[in-house]
N, C-alpha and C positions, 0 to 999 in steps of 0.2 A: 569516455571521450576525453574528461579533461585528466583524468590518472596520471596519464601516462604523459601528455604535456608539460603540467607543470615538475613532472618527477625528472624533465629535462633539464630545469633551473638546478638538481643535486649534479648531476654530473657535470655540469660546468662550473663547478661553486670554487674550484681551486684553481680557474685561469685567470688569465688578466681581461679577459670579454667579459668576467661573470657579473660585475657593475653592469657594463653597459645593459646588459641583457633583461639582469634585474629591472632596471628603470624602463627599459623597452617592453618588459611583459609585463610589470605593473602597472605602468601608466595605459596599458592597452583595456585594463578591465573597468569595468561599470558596476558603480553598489549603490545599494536602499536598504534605508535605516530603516528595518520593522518591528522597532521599539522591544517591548518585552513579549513580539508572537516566536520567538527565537531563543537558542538561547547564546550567553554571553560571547561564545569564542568555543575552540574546539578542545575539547577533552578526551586524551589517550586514554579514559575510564568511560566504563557505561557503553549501552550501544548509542549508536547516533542513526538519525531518522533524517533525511535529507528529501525537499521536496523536488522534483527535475521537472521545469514548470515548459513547456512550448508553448508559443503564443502562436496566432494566426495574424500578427502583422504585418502587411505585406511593403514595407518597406524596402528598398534594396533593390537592382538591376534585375526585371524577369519578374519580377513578383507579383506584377499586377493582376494577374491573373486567376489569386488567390485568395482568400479569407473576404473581410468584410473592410469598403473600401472606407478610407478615413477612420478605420478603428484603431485603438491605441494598441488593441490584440484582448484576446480570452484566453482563457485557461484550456487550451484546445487540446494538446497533449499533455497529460500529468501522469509522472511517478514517484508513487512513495518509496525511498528507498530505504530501504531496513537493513545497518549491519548491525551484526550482532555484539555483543558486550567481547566475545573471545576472538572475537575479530577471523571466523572460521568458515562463517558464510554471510549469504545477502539476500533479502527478498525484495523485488519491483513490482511492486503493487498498482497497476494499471487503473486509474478512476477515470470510469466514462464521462465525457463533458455534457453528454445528455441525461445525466442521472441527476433525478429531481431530488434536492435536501434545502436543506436552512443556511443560511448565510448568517453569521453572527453580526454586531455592530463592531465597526473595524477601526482602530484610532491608525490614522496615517500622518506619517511627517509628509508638510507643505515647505515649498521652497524657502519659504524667509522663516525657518525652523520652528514654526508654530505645530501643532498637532492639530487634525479636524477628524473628528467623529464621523464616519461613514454610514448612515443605516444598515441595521441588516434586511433582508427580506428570505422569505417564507416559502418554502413551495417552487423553489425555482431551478434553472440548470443551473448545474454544478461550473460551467466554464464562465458563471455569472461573475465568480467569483473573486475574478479580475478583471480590471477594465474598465465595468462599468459603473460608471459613479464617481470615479476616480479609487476604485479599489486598485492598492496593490498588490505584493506578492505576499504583503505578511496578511492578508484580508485571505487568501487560499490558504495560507499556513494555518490562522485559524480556523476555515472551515474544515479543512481537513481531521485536525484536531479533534473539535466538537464531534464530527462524523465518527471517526474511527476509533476516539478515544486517545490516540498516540500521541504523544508532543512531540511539534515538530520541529528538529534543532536549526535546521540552514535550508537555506532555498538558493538554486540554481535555475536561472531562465536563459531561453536561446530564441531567436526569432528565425522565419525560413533561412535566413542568409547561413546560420550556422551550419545546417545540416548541409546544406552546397558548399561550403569551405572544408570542413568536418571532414566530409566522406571524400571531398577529394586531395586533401591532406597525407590519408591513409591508403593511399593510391587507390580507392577504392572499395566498396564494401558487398561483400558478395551474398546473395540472394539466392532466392527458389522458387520456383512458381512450380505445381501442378500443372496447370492450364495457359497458353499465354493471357497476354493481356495488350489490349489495344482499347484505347480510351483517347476520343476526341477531346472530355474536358481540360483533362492533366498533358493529354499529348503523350503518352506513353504507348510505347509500344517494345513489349518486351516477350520473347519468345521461352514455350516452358523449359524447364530445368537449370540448371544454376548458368549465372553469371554477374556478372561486377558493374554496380552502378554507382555511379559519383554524380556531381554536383547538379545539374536541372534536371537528371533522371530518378536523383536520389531523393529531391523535394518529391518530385511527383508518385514517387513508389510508398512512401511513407503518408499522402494526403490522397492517393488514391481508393476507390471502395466499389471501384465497379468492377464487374466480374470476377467479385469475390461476393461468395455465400448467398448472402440475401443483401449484398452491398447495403448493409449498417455502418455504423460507427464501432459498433464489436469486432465485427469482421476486420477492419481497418486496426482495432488495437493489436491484435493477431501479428499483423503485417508488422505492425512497428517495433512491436516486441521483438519478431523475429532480424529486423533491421541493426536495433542496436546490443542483441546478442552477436552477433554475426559481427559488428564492428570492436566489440570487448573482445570478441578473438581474435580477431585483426591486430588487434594493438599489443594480446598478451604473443600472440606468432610471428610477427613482424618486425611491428614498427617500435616496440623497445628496444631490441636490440641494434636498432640504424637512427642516431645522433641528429642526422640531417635529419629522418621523418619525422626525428620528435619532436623536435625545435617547429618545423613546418606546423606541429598538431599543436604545441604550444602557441604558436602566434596567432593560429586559427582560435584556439580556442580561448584565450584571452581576449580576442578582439568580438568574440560573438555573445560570452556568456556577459549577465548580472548576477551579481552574487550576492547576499544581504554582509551589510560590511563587518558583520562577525568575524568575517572570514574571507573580508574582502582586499587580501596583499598575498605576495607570492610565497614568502613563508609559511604564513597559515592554510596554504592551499597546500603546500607541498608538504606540509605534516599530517596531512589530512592524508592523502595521496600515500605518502607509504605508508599508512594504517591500511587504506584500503586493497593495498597491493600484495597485502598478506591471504588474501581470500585467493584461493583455487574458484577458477572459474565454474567447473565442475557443481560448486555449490553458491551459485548465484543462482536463483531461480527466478522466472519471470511469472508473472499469476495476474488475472483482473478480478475486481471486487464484483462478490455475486450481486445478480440485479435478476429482477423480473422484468417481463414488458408492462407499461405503465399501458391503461384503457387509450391514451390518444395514438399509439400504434408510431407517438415522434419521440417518444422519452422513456426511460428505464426508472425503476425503482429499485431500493436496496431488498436484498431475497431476505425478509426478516429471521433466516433462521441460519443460513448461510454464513452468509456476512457477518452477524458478531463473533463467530466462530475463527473465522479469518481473522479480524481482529482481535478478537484472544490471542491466537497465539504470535504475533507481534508483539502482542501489549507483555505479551509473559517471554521474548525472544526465541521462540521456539521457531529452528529450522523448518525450511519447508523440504531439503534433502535430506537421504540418509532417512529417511521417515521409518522403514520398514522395521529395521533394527532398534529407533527409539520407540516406535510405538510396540514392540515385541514385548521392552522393558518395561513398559507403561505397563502393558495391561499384565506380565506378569507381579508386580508389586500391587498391583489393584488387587487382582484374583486373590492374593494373599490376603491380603487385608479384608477382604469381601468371600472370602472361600465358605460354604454352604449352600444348605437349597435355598431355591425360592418357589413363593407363593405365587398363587395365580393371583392376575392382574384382577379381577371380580375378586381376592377375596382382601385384598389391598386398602383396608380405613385408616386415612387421613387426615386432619385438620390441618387448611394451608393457611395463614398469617404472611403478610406484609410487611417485613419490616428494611424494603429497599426505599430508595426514593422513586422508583417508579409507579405512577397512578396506575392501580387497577391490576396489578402484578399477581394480587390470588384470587381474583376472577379469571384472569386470560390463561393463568396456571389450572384453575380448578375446571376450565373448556376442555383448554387441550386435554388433559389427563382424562376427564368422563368421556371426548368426544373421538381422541385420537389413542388413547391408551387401551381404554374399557376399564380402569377403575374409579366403577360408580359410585365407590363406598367412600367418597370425600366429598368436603366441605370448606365453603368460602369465612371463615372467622375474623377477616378486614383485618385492619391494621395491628402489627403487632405491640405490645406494650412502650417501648422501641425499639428506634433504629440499630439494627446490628450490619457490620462488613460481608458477615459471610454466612450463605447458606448452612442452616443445621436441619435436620433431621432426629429429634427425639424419639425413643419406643422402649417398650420395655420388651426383658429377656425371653419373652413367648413372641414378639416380635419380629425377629431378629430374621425370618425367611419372608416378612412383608417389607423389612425397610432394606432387604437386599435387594429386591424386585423392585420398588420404588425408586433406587439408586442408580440400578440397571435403568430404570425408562430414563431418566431424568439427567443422566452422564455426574452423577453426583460424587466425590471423590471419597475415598474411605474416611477423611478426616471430618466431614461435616455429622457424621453419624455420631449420635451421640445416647446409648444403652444404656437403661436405669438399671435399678438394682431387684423391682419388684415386680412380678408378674402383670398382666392388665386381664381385666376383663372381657367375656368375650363383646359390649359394645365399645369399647373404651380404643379412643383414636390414638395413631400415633401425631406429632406434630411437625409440621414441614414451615419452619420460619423462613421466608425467602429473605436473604441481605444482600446488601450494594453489588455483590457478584454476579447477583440475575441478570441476564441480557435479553430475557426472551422465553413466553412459553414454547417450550420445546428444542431449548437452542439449552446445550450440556453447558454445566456450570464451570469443569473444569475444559479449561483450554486444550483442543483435540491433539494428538500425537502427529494424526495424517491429516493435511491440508483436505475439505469437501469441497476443492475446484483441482482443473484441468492447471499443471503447471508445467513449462519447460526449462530446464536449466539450459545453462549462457552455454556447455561444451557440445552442446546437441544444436544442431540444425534440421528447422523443422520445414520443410516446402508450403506457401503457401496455396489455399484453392480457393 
């Protein structure tokens, strides 16, 4: 939304308007200091992780009618966005607001520039994570963080009024329905198959959830995903190439967004901007974080085996396109490196040791593996002498077709394996040290090639039902 905006400020940059313009769309933006949940300013190095925060405040002409009355807003729609280091693709990582996690303790700037401690709490929704309490945006930066592991560099928040200026900015943003939709709350009434919605059609298609799915808050990310793919092509088919739309998307969208003041002037936007204008839409992809249903039948849990999976390969920049051809290479270099038989799962003795910081990591290791592998022939040996980073795998050279099998279950990477020089005997275990890389029993140590969620890239239009 805002790319192609601020990337109006470069083509004006050699007139006599290009002052006035500057001061007109930086004086237009709004920023919050979130201390060190951020980081310093923007860097043409490394990838960058950018939070796209919606709120549900219903501030603004028409809004009444939505979120919660007198709130300052929550963390209603959140995406992580992930570019990559080669600046070659994108991932938008959709977190549900009813997904229950931890909220860290949050240091927030107060108006007469003091800092105040924010408690964290426990157990709670994730759209908690602004708002209330006086949490800000860097209070979701770090839960994000803590959750998914990924540090997150900038935050970008918009409230309903954005997305009714936004989309009707871009003359419009065009959609899909399977089914129509006709909804008393939102007031929508739209018939199936594609057409173009803007400003109080386009709040209410984006916060709608009825007669979709099982009318969830999943079902609803679906939509919205499919919302602002549909408007990134709008922008890359469009309205770059017409001066007038941009300027119109720049005023909109300086006047709607907060930015944390890392990155809060039109420069630093707009160097940001043609970083990310190097990405083929083709390979943005959009994904939401896996979750289970939680026992109350109102909240989602994180899929423990899923999900750090997904965040693996963030946390290691791995694309979510193009998957087919990197994981081809993945697993031929594995194969190589892991080429032999393997043993059967029952004839598979191990000794697992602890040496992550996780409690209880070769117990829930040595469950899984007896209860979901069938290799009974292992043992819990608690903590290991110490702490190491990275999974190893010791065995000796009679070994060598148990700790392939082991490797196989456990998505263990050829480098962890680590082959003595002497025979073992037939009770004599091989040793599996879990380190800081564990995320989980039965969740692979190295980060997967192919995404284990449903994703759509931003060049695909997907209908919603």
């Amino acid at each position: 939304m805002w790319t192609g905006g601020v990337t109006a400020c470069v083509l004006v940059a050699g007139s006599a308007f290009a002052y006035y313009l500057y001061e007109r769309l930086n004086g237009n933006l709004s920023t919050v200091d979130v201390g060190d949940a951020g980081s310093k300013g923007f860097s043409k190095d490394g990838p960058v992780n950018i939070l796209l925060l919606g709120t549900d405040k219903r501030t603004g002409a028409g809004n009444e009618g939505y979120g919660d009355k007198g709130s300052s807003g929550h963390a209603d729609t959140t995406f992580l966005f992930h570019v990559s280091e080669d600046r070659t693709n994108a991932t938008a990582l959709s977190i549900p607001r009813d997904l229950i996690t931890d909220i860290p303790d949050c240091p927030t700037k107060q108006p007469d520039g003091s800092t105040k401690i924010i408690k964290g709490s426990q157990g709670v929704r994730f759209n908690e994570s602004f708002g209330v309490g006086g949490r800000d945006p860097g209070c979701t930066m770090r839960t994000v963080k803590e959750m998914t592991g990924v540090p997150v560099d900038h935050f970008m928040m918009a409230d309903f009024n954005a997305v009714k200026t936004l989309s009707t900015a871009v003359g419009g943003v065009e959609v899909c329905l399977v089914n129509p939709i006709k909804d008393r709350e939102s007031k929508l009434d739209l018939p199936a198959g594609k057409q173009k919605v803007s400003g109080e059609d386009a709040l209410a298609f984006v916060r709608n959830r009825h007669g979709l799915g099982n009318e969830s808050d999943l079902d609803r990310i679906k939509q919205q995903q499919q919302f602002v793919a549909s408007m990134i092509r709008q922008m890359k088919e469009d309205t770059l190439g017409n001066p007038q739309k941009m300027f119109a998307v720049a005023e909109a969208a300086t006047q709607a967004l907060t930015v944390d003041s890392a990155i809060g002037d039109i420069p630093k936007l707009t160097a940001m901007a043609q970083e990310l204008g190097k990405i083929d839409i083709k390979h943005i992809s959009f994904a939401t974080v896996p979750v289970v249903d939680n026992t109350d039948g109102a909240t989602v849990l994180l899929d423990q085996v899923k999900a750090p999976q997904v965040f693996s390969m963030i946390q290691n920049d791995i694309s979510f396109t193009e998957v087919k051809k990197k994981e081809s290479a993945a697993k031929d270099k594995q194969a190589a490196l892991l080429e032999g038989s393997r043993a059967d799962a029952s004839e598979v003795r191990v000794d697992v040791y602890n040496g992550s910081d996780t409690p209880g990591a070769a117990q829930k290791t040595l469950n899984w593996l007896q209860v979901e592998k069938g290799v009974l022939k292992s043992t819990n040996k608690s903590n290991a002498p110490e702490k190491t980073d990275k999974t190893t795998l010791e065995y000796a050279p009679n070994q060598a077709d148990q700790a392939r099998k082991l490797a196989d279950l456990m998505g263990l990477p050829a480098t962890a394996l680590k082959p003595g020089t002497e025979d073992a005997g037939d009770a004599q275990a091989m040793v599996l040290t879990l380190g800081a890389d564990f995320k989980g029993a039965g969740v692979p140590v190295t980060a997967p090639a192919k995404p284990p969620v449903d994703k759509v890239e931003a060049d695909k239009q997907v209908c919603a039902q």
